[in-house]
VOBA-1610 file (N, C-alpha, C; in pm, whole numbers, padded with zeros to 5 digits, always signed):
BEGIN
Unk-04582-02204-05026Unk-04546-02130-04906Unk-04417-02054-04929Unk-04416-01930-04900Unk-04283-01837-04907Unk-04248-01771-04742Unk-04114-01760-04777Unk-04052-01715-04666Unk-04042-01545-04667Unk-03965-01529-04796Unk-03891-01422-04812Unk-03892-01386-04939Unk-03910-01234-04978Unk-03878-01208-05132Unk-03781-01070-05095Unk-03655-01115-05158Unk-03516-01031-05128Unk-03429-01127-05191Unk-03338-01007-05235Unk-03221-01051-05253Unk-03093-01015-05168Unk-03070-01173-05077Unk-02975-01175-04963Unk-02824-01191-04985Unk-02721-01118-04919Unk-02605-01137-04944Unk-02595-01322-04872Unk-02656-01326-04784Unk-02652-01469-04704Unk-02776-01519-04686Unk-02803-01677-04737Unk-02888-01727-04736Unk-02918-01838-04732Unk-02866-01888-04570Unk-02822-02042-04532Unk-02923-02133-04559Unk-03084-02105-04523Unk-03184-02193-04535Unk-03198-02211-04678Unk-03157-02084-04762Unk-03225-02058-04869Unk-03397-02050-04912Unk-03413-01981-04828Unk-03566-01948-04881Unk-03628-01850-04898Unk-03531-01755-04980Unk-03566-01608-05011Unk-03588-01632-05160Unk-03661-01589-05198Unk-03698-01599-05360Unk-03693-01454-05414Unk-03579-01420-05523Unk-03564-01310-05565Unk-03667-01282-05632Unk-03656-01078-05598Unk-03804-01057-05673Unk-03867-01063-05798Unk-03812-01041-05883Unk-03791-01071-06023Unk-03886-01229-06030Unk-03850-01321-05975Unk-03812-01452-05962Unk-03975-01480-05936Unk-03993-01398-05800Unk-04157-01427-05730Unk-04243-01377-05808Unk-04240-01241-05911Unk-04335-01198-05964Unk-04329-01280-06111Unk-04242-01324-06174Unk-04256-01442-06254Unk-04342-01595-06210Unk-04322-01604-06074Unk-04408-01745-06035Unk-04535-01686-06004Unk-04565-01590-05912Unk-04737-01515-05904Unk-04792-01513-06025Unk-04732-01443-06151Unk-04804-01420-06281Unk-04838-01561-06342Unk-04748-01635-06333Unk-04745-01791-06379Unk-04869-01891-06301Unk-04837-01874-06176Unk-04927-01916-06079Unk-05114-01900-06135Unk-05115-01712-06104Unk-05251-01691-06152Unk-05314-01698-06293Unk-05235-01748-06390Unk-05292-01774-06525Unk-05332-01981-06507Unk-05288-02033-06456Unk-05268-02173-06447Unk-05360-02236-06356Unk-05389-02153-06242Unk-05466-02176-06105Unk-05549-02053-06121Unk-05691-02114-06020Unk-05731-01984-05952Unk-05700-01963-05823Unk-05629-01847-05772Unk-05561-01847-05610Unk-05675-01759-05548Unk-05681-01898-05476Unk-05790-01846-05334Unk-05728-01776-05189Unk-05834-01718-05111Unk-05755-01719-04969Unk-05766-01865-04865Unk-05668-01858-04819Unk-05609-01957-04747Unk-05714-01975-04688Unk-05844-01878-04579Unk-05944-01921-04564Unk-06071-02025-04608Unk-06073-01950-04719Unk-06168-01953-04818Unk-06162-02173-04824Unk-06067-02183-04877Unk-05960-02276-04878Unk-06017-02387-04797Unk-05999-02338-04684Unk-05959-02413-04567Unk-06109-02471-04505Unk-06231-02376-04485Unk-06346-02364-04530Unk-06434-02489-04602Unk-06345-02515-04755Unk-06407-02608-04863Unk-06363-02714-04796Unk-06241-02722-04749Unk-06200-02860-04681Unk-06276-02949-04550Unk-06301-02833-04501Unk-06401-02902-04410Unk-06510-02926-04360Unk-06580-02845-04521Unk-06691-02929-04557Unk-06732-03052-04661Unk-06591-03091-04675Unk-06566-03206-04761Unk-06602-03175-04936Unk-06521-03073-04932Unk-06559-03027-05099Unk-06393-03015-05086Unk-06328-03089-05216Unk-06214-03068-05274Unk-06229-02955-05385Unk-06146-02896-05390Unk-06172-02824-05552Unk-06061-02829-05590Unk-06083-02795-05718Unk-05981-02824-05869Unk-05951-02733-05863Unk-05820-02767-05920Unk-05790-02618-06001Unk-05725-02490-05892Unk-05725-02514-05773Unk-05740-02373-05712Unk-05584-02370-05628Unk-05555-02263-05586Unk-05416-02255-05488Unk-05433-02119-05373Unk-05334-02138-05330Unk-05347-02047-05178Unk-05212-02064-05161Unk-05183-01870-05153Unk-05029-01827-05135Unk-05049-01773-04973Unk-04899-01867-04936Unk-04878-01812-04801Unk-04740-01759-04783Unk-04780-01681-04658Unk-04569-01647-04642Unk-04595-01667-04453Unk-04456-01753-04462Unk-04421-01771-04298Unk-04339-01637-04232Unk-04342-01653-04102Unk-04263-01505-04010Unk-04270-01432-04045Unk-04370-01331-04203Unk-04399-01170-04186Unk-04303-01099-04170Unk-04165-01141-04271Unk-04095-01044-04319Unk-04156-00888-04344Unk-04056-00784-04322Unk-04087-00662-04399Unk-04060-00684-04543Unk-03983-00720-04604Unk-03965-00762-04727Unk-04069-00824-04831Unk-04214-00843-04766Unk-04320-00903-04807Unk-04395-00756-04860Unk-04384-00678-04714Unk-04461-00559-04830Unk-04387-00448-04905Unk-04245-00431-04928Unk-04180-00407-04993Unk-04157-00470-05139Unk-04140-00607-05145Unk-04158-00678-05272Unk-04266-00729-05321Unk-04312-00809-05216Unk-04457-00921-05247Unk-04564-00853-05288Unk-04601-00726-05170Unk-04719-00678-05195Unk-04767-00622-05298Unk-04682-00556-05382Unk-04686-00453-05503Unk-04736-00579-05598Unk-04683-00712-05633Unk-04677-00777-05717Unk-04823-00858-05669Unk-04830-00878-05583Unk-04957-00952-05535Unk-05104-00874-05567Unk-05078-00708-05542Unk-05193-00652-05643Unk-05190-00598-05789Unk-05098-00605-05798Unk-05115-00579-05952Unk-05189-00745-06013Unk-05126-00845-05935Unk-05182-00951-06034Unk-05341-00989-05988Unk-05364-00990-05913Unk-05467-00976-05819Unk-05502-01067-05764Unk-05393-01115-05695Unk-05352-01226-05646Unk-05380-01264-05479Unk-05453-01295-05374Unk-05501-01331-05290Unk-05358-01401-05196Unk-05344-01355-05089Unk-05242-01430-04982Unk-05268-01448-04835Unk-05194-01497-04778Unk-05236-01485-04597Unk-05042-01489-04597Unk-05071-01414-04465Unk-04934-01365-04426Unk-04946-01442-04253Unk-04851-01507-04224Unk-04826-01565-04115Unk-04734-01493-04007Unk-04799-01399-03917Unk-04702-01330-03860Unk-04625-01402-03731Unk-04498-01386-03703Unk-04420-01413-03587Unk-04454-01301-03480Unk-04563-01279-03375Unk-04604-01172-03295Unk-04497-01128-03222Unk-04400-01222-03152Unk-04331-01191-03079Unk-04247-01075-03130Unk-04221-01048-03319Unk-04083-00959-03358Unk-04194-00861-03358Unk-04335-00823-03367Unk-04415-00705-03413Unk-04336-00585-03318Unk-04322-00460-03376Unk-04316-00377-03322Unk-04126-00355-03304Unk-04065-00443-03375Unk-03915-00439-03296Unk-03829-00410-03449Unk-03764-00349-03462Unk-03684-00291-03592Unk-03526-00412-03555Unk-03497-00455-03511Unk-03393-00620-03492Unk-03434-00705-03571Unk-03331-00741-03639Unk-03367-00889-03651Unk-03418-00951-03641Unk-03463-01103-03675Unk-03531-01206-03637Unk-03347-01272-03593Unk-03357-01358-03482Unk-03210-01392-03401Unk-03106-01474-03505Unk-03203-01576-03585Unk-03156-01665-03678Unk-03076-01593-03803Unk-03139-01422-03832Unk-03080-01356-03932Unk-02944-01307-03907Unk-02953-01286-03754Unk-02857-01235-03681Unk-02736-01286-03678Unk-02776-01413-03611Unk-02674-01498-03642Unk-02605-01543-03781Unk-02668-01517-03871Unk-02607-01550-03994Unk-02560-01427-04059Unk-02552-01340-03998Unk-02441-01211-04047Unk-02358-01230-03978Unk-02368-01209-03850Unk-02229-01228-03742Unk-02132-01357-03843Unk-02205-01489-03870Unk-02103-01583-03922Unk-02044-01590-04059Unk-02109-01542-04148Unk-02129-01490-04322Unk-02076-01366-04343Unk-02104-01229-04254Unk-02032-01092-04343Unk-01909-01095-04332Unk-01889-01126-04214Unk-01684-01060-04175Unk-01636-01140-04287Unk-01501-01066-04344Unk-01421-01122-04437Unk-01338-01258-04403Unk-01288-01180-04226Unk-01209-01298-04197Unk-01259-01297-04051Unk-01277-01392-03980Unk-01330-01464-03828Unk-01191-01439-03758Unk-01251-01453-03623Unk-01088-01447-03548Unk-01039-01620-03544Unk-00977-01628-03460Unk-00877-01783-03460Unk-00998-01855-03391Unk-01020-01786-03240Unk-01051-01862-03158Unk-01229-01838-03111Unk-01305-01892-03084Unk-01416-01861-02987Unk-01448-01919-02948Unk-01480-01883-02842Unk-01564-01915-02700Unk-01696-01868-02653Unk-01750-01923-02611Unk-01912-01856-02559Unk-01960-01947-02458Unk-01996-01886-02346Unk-02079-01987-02243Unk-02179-01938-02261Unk-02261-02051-02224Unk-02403-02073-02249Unk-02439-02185-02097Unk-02520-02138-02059Unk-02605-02185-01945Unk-02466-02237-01858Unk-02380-02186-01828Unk-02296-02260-01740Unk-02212-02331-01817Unk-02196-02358-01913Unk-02126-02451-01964Unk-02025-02383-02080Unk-01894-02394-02142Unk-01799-02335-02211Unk-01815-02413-02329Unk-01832-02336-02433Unk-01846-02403-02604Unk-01699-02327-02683Unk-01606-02427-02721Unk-01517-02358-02784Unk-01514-02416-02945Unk-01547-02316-03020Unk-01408-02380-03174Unk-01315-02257-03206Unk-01199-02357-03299Unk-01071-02288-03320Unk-01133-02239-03465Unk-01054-02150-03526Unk-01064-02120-03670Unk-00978-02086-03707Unk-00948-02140-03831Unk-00796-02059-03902Unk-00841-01922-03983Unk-00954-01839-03958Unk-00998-01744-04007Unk-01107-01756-04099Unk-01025-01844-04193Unk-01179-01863-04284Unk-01220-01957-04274Unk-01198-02008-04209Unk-01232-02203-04214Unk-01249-02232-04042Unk-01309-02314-04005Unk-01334-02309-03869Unk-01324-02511-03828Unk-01300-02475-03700Unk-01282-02663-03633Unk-01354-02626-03517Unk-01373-02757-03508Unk-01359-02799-03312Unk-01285-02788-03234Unk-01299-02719-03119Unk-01205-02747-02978Unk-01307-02794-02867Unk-01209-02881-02808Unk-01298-02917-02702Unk-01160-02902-02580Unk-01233-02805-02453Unk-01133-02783-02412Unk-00939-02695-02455Unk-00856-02777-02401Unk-00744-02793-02476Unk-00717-02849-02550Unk-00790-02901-02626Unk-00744-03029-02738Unk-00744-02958-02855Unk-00659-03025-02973Unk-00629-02944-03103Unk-00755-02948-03152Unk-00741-02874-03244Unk-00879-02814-03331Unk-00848-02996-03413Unk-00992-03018-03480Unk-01034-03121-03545Unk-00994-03085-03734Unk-01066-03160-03774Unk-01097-03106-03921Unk-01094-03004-03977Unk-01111-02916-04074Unk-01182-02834-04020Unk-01300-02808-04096Unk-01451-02752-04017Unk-01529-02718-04089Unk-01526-02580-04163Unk-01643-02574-04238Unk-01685-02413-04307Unk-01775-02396-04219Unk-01743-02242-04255Unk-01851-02155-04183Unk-01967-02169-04215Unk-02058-02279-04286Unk-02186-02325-04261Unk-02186-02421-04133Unk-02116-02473-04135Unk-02104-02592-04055Unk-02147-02502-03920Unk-02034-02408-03857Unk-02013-02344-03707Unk-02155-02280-03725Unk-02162-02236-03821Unk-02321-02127-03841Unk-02433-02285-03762Unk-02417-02387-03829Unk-02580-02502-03842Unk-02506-02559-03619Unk-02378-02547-03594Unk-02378-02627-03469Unk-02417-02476-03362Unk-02359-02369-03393Unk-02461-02251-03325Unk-02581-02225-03285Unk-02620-02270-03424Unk-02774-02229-03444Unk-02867-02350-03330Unk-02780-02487-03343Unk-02898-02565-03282Unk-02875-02558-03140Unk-02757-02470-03083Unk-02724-02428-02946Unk-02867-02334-02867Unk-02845-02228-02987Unk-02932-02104-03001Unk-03088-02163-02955Unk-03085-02249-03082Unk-03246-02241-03065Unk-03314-02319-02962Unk-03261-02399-02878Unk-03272-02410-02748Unk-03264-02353-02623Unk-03241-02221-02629Unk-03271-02116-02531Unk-03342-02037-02466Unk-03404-01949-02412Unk-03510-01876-02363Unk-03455-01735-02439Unk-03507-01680-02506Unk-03486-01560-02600Unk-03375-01409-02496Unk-03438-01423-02378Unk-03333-01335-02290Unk-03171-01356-02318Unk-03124-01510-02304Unk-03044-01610-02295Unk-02986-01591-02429Unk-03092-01620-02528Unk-03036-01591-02638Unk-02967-01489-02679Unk-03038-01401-02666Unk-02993-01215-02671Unk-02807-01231-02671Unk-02830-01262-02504Unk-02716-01251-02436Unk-02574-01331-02519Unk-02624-01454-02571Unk-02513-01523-02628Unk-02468-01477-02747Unk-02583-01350-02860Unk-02544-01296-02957Unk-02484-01165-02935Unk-02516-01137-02843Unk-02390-01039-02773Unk-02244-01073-02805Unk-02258-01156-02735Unk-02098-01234-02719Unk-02026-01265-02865Unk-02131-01286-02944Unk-02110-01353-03087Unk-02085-01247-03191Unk-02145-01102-03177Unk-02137-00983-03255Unk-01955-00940-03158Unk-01971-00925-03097Unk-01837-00863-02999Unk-01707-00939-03064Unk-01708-01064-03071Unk-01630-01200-03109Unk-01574-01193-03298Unk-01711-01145-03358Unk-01698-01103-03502Unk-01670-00984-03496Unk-01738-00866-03445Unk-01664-00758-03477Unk-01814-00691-03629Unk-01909-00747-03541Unk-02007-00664-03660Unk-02124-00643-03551Unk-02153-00481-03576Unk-02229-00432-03504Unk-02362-00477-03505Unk-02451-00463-03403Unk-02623-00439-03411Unk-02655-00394-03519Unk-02742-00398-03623Unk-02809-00274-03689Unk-02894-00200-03629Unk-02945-00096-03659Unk-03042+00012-03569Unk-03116-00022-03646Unk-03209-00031-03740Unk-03281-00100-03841Unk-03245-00216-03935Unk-03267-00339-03897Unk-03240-00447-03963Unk-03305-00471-04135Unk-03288-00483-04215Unk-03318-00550-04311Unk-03376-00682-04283Unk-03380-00752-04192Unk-03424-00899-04199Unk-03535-00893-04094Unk-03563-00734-04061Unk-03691-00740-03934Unk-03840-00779-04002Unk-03932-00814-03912Unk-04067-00842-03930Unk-04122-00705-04018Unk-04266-00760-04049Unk-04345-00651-04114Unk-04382-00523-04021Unk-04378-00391-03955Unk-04312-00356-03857Unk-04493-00271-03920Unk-04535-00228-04031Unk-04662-00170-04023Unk-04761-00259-04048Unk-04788-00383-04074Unk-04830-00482-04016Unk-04916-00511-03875Unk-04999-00434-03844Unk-05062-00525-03704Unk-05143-00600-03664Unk-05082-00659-03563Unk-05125-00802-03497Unk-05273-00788-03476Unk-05323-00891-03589Unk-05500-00889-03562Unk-05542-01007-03597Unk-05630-01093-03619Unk-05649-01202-03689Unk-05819-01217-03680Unk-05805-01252-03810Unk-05783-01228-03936Unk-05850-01087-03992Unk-05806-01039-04048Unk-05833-00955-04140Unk-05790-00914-04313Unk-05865-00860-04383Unk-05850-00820-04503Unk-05779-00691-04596Unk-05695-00675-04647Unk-05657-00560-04657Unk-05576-00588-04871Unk-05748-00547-04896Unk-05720-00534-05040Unk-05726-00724-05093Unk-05617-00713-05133Unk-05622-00849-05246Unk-05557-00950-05137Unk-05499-00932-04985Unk-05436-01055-04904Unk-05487-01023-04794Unk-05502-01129-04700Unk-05538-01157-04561Unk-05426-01174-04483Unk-05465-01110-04337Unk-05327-01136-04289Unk-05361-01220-04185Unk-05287-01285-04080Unk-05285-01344-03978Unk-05212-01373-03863Unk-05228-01350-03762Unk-05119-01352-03678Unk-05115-01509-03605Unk-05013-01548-03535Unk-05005-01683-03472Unk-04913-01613-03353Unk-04980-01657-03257Unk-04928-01577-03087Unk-04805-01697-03078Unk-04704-01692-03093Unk-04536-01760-03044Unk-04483-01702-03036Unk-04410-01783-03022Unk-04267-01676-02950Unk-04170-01704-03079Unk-04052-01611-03104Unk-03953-01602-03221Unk-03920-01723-03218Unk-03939-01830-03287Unk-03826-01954-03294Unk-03809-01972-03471Unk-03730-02075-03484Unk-03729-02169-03623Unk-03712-02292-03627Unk-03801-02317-03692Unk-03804-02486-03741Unk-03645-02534-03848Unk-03630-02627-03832Unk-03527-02662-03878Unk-03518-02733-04001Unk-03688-02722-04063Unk-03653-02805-04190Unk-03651-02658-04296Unk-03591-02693-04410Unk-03580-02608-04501Unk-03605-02641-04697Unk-03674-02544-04783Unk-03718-02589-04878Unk-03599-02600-04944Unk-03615-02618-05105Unk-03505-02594-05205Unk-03520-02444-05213Unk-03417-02391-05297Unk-03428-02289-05379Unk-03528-02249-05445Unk-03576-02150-05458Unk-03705-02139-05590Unk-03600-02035-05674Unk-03496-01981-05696Unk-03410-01927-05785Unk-03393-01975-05865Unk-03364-02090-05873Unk-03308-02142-05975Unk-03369-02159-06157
//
């Protein structure tokens, strides 16, 4: 299963696999295995036929970055995929919120001291000494202090408990606070010529859509860089 094929200045989950990187594991992949479609696949399973030998490439949330990198490499090898789209980003040149958030906390050189953000009624503060960030609660001195993974992972699980309006609104506050604009075209947006159909065929991969709404799961793979 793949997320992403790019090479990211920031890459908290880590699950972007540089391209170089992916078309070395596809070529590797299809000499070793035969790669089926995820259908096809899915099909043998439940008619109680295991098969040998065989694999099925997927990618989660339908990056644009899939048919910019993936796709080129996926037909030349002739290599079979299903693409898992996030419906809710179709059609929107933004971000996915999670990307968002991890520029606002990752590009700026230096953070301000202090932030604040309410969220549903309630006031969330940490202090930062610029590059390094703590806790405040209230008036009380800043704690420890964390890194900016840390403020990025206690954000994020703020975030992803919200109603996406809600959300919007709190990355407002959070771009204003850093001092890094919207993009007008994101790099980290969905597959944007991509449309929402299911299932269909187009050449050597299948695509698929799954009707949700933008969220993220919170577990994350290793590296495949390495």
């Amino acid at each position: 299963m793949y997320h992403r094929v790019a090479r990211l200045a920031h890459d908290p989950w880590q699950l972007a696999v540089w391209p170089e990187r992916f078309a070395e594991q596809i070529e590797a992949l299809t000499h070793l295995r035969r790669v089926v479609p995820l259908r096809w696949l899915a099909a043998q399973l439940a008619q109680g036929h295991v098969a040998k030998n065989v694999a099925a490439v997927t990618f989660d949330d339908g990056y644009a970055d899939i048919l910019v990198h993936a796709k080129p490499v996926l037909e030349r090898q002739g290599c079979p995929a299903t693409i898992f789209l996030a419906t809710g980003a179709i059609g929107k040149s933004s971000a996915f919120w999670w990307d968002d958030l991890s520029r606002i906390i990752f590009e700026p050189p230096l953070l301000p001291r202090d932030l604040e953000v309410e969220i549903g009624g309630r006031v969330y503060r940490w202090r930062t000494d610029r590059q390094r960030t703590g806790p405040a609660d209230g008036g009380a001195e800043a704690g420890p202090a964390l890194s900016r993974q840390r403020l990025h992972d206690e954000i994020w699980q703020l975030l992803r408990q919200l109603e996406p309006q809600v959300r919007s609104e709190v990355l407002v506050q959070l771009r204003s606070w850093a001092g890094v604009e919207m993009e007008a075209e994101s790099a980290h947006r969905a597959a944007l010529s991509i449309s929402a159909r299911t299932p269909s065929r187009t050449r050597s991969y299948s695509c698929w859509t799954r009707r949700t709404s933008v969220s993220k799961s919170s577990t994350a793979v290793p590296s495949a860089n390495s």
